[in-house]
Structures are given as structure tokens and as C-alpha cells.
N, CA, C and O of each residue as an XYZ file, in Angstrom:
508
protein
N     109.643    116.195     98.197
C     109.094    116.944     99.315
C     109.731    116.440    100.604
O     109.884    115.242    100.841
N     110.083    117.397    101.396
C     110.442    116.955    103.104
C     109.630    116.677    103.633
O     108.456    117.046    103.593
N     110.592    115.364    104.720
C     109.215    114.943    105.679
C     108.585    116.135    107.145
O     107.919    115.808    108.127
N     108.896    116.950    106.921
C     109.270    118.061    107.849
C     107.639    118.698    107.839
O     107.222    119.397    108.762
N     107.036    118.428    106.960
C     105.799    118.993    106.844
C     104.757    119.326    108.196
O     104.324    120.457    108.419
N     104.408    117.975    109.148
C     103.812    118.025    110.080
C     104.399    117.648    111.440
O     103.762    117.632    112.492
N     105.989    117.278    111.256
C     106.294    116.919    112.250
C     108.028    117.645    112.217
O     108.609    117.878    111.157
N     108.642    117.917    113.622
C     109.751    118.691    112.938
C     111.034    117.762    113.919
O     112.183    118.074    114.235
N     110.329    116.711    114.149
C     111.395    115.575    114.392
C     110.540    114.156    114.603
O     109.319    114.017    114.663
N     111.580    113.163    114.694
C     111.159    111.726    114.612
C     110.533    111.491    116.079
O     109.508    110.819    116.196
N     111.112    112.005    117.083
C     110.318    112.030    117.936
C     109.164    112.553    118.529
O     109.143    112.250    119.722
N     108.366    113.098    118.244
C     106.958    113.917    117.583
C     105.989    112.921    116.795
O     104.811    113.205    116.580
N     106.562    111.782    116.402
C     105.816    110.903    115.833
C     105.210    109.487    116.935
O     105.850    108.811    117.741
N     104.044    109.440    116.627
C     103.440    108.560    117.337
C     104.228    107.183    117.537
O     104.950    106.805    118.460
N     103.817    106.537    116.289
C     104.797    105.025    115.912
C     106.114    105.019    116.536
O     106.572    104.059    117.156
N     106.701    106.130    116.344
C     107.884    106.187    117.307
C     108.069    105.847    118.732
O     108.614    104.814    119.121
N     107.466    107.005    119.671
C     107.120    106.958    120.811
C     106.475    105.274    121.365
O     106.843    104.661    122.368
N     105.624    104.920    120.530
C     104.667    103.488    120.215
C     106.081    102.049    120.428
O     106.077    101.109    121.222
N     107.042    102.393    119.459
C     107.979    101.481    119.328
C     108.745    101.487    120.534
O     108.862    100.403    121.107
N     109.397    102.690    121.131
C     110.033    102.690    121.701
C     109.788    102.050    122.959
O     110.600    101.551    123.738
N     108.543    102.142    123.035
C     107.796    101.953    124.837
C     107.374    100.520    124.141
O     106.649     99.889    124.911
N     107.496    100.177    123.528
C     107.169     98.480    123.086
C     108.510     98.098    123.708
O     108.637     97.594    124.824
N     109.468     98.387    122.883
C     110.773     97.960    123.362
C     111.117     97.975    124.615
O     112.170     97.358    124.776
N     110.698     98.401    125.554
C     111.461     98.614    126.957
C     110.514     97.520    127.341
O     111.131     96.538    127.753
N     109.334     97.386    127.339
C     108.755     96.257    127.704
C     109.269     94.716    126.786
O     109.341     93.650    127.397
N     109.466     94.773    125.873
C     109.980     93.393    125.695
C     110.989     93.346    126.518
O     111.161     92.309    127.159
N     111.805     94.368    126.670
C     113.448     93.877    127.042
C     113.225     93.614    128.878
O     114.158     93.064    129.464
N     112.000     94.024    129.674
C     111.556     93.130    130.702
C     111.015     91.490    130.443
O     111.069     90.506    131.180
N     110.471     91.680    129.047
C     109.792     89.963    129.144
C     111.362     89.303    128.853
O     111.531     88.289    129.530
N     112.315     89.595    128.157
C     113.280     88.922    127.883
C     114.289     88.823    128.898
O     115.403     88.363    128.646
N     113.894     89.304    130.228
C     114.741     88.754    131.542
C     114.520     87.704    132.348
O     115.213     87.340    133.298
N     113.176     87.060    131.790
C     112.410     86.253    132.417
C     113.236     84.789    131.821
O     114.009     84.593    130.884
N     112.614     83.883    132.916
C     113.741     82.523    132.524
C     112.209     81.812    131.568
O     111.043     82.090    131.850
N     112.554     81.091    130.696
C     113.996     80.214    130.230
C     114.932     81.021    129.422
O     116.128     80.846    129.190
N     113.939     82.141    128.969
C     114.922     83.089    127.980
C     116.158     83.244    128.637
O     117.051     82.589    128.099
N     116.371     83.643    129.241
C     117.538     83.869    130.513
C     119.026     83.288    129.874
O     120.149     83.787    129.929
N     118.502     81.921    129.196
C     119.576     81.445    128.773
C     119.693     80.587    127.318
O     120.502     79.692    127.074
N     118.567     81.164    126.359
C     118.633     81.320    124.858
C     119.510     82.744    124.521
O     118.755     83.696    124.322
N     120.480     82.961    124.452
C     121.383     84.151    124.480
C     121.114     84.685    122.821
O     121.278     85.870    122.529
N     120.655     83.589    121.729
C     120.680     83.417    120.700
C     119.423     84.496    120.303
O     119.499     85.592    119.748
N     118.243     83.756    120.805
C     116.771     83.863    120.885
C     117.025     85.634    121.234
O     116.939     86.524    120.388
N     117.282     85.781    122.389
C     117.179     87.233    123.386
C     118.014     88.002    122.392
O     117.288     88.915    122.000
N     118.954     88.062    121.912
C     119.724     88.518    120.658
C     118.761     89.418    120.053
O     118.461     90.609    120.132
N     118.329     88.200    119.303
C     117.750     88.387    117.419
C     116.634     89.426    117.959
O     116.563     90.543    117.447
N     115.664     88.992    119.126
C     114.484     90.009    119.854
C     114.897     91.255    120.021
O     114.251     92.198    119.564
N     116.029     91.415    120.698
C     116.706     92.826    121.202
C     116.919     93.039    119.882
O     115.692     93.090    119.796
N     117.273     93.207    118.807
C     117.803     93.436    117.503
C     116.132     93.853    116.860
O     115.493     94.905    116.891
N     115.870     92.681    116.375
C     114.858     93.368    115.597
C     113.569     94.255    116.528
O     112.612     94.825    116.006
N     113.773     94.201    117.569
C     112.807     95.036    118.437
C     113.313     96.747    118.183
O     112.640     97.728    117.864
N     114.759     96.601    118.473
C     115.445     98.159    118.202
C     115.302     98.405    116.813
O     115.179     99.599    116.539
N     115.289     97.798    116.081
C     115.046     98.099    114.332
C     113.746     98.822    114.365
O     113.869     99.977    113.960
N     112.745     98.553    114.662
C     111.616     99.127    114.726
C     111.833    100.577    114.417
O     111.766    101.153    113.331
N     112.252    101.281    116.230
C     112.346    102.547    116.048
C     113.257    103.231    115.688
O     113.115    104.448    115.565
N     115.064    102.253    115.292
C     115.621    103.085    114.623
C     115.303    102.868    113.088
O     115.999    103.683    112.483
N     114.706    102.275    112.378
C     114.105    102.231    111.182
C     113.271    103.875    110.578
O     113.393    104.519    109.536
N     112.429    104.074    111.835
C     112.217    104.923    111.849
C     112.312    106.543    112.136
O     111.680    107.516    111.723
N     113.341    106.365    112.988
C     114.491    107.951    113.147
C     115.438    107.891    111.841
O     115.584    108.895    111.144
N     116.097    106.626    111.531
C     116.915    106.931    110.226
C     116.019    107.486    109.458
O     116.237    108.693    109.363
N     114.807    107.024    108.674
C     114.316    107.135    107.681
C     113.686    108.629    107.844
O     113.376    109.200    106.798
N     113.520    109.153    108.809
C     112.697    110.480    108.890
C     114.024    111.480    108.949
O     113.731    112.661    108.764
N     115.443    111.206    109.176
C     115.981    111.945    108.955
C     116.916    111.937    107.573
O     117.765    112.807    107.377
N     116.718    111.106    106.862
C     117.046    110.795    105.027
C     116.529    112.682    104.783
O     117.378    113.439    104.312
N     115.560    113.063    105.040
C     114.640    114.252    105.149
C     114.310    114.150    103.742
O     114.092    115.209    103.155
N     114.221    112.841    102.965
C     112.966    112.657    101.469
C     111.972    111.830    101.995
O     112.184    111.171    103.013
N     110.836    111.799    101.360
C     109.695    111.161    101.752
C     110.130    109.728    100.776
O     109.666    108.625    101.066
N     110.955    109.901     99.752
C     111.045    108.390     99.330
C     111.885    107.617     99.912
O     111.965    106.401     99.737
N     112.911    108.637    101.020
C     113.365    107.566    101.680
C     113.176    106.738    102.971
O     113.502    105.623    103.378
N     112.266    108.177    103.568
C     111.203    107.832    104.932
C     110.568    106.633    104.650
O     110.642    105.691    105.439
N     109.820    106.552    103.390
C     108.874    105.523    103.371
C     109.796    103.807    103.315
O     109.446    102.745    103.830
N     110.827    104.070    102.623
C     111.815    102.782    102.272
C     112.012    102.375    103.812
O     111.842    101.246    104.270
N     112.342    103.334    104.404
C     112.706    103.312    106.123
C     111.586    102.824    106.899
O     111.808    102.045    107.826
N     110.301    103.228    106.602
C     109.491    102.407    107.366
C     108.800    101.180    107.042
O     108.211    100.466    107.854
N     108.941    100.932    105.471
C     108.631     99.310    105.415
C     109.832     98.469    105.632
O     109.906     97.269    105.366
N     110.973     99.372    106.253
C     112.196     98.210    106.916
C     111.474     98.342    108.264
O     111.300     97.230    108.762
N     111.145     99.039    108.783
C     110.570     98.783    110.136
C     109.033     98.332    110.393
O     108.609     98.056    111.515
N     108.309     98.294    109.296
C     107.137     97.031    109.219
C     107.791     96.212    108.862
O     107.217     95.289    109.441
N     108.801     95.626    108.201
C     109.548     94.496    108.016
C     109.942     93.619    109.853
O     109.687     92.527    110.360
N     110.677     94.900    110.296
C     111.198     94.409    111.677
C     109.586     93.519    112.312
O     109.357     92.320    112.472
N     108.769     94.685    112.528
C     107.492     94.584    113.286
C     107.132     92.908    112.975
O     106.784     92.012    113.745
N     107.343     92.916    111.712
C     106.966     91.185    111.700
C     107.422     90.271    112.077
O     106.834     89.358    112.657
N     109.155     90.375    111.687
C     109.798     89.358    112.679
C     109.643     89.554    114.176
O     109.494     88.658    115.007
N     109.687     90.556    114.343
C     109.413     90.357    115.882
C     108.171     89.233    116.754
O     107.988     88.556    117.766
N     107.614     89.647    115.558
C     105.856     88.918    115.813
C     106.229     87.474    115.135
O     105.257     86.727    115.025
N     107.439     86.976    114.677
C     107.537     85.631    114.029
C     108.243     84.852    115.589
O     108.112     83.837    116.273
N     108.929     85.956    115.544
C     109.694     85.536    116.863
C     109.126     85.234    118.066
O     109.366     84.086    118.441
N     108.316     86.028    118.932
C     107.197     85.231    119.530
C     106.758     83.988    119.369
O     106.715     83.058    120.174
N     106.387     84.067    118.091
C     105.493     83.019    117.610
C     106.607     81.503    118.184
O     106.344     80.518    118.873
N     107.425     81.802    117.737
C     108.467     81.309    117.729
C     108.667     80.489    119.541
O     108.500     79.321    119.891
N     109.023     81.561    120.232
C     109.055     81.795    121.183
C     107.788     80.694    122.206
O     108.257     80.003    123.111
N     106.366     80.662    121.948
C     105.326     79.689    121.677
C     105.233     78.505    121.719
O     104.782     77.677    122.511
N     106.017     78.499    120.173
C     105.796     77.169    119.961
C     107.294     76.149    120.577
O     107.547     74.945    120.529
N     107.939     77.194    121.061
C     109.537     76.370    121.442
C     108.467     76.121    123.055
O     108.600     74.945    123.391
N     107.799     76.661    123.753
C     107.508     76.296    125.140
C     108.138     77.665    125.974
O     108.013     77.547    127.193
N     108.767     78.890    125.546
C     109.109     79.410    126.618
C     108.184     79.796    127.352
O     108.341     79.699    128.569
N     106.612     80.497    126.665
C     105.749     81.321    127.133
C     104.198     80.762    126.324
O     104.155     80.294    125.186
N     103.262     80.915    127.049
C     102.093     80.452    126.934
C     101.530     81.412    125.934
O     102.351     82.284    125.647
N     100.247     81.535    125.243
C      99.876     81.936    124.051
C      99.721     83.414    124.588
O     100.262     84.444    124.186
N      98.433     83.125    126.059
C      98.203     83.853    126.769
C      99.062     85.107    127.003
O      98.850     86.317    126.924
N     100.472     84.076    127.431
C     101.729     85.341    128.224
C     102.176     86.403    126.990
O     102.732     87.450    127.322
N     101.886     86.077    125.326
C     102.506     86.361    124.858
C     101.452     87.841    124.048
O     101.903     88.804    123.428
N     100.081     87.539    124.343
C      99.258     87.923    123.608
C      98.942     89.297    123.399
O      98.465     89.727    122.349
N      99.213     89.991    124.413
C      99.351     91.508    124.491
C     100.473     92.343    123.712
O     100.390     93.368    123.036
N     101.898     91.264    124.168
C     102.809     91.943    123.111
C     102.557     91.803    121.488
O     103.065     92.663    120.769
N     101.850     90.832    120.942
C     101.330     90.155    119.781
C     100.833     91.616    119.275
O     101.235     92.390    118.407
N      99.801     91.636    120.194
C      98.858     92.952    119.750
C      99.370     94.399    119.495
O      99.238     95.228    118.594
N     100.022     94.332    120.706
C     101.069     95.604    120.447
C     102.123     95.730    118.866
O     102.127     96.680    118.082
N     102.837     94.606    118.784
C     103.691     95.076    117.595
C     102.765     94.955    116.635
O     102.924     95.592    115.594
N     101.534     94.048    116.818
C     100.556     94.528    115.228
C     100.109     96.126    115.279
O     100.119     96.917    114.336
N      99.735     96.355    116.578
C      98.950     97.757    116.352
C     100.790     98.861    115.922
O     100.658     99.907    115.288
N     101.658     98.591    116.186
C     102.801     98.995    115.667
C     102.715     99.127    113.971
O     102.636    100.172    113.326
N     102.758     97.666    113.435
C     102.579     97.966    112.052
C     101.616     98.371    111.566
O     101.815     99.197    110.675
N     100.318     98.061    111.843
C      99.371     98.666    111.358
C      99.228    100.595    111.486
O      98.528    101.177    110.656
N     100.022    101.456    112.678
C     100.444    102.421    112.571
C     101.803    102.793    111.363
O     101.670    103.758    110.610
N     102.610    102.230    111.326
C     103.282    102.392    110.524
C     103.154    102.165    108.787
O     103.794    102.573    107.817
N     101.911    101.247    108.998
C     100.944    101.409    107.364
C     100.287    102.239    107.064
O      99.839    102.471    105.941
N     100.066    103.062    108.453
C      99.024    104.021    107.993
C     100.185    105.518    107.794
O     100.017    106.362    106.914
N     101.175    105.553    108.688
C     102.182    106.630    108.022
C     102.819    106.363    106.476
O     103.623    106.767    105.636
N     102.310    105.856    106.637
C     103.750    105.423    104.896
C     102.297    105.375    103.744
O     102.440    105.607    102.544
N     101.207    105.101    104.247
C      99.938    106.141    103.373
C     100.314    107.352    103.712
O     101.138    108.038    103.106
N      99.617    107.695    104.861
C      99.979    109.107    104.860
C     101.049    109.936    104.198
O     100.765    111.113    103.976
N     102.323    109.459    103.825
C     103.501    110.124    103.457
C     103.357    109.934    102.100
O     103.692    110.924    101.449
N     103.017    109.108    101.534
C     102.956    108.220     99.758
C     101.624    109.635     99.484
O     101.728    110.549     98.665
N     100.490    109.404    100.427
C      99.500    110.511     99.887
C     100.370    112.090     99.689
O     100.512    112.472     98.528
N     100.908    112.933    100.773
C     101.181    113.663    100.621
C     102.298    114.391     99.739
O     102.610    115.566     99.546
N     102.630    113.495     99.417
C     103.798    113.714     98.892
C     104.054    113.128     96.857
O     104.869    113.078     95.937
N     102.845    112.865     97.198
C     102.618    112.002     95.321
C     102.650    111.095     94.832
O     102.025    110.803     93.813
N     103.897    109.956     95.852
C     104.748    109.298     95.778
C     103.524    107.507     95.542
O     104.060    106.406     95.411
């Protein structure tokens, strides 16, 4: 079955829109110093932050639901490192638990949207 059913592009999708506007806000927290000059750190963030939502435009345009879904547990995959990375981020001293805690929340409420599409798609589709 196509993923075309309720939505007639990747951008029409919530999690999407969700990721994307996550991303523009990390890539402000990652101008902030000390990051400034972990080039390494700011990397791997910018990387798996963009995985998110292109995880999810690739996979919705595969146009199978078995491959949409493969596509978005690579991008609940991302969602976690991202959230390791923080963590990360923490415990190195760049940013306080506090500074970090909203984005925390955000890429969870990210995956936890993206668990609930990849039900949604597994239901509709049989899979």
C-alpha cells in the first residue's frame, strides 16, 4: 500500500514540520560558546539533527509503507542520538541540565511522534 493515503507529501506531516523547527533551533544553541569551538561535537549534532527530517522525506517518498516505516525508525534512531548527545553535551560542562531541558523534551516528544506514525502506518497498512 502507498503512503499517499492521508497525506500527499512529506511535508503535510506533523513530525516533519516538528523536526524541522527542532533543527533550526538547535543550530542557534550550537552557536553558543564553548560549542563554538568543539567543531567535532557541533558536527555529529548538525548531522544527526538533519537525519531526523531527512529520514523522514526519504522514507515517505520510497512511496511503500515498508519502506516509510524502515525510514522512520532511522529517524527515531537519529532522535536518540541526538538526545545522547546532549546528554553528552551535560556531562562534558558545556550547558547546564536546565539549559538543555526543553530541547530534551522536544526531541522526545519528536520520537514519541514518530512512534506513533510508524503505528499508524504498520496499522494501516497490515504491516
Amino acid at each position: 500500500m502507498d503512503n499517499t493515503n492521508k497525506y500527499s507529501s512529506f511535508e503535510d506531516l506533523e513530525v516533519y514540520k516538528t523536526a524541522v523547527k527542532f533543527t533550526a533551533k538547535v543550530y542557534e544553541l550550537l552557536k553558543k560558546s564553548p560549542l563554538k569551538e568543539d567543531f567535532a561535537m557541533v558536527d555529529q549534532m548538525r548531522r544527526a539533527t538533519i537525519s531526523i527530517s531527512n529520514n523522514v522525506s526519504e522514507g515517505f517518498e520510497r512511496e511503500t509503507d515498508k519502506e516509510l516505516i524502515r525510514f522512520l525508525y532511522f529517524s527515531k534512531g537519529s532522535a536518540g542520538e541526538v538526545r545522547n548527545l546532549f546528554n553528552l553535551m551535560e556531562e562534558i560542562g558545556y550547558f547546564e541540565a536546565v539549559e538543555l531541558d526543553v530541547y530534551k523534551k522536544e526531541v522526545i516528544n519528536i520520537s514519541k511522534q514518530l512512534a506513533n506514525y510508524i503505528k499508524y502506518v504498520k496499522k494501516r497498512s497490515g504491516l
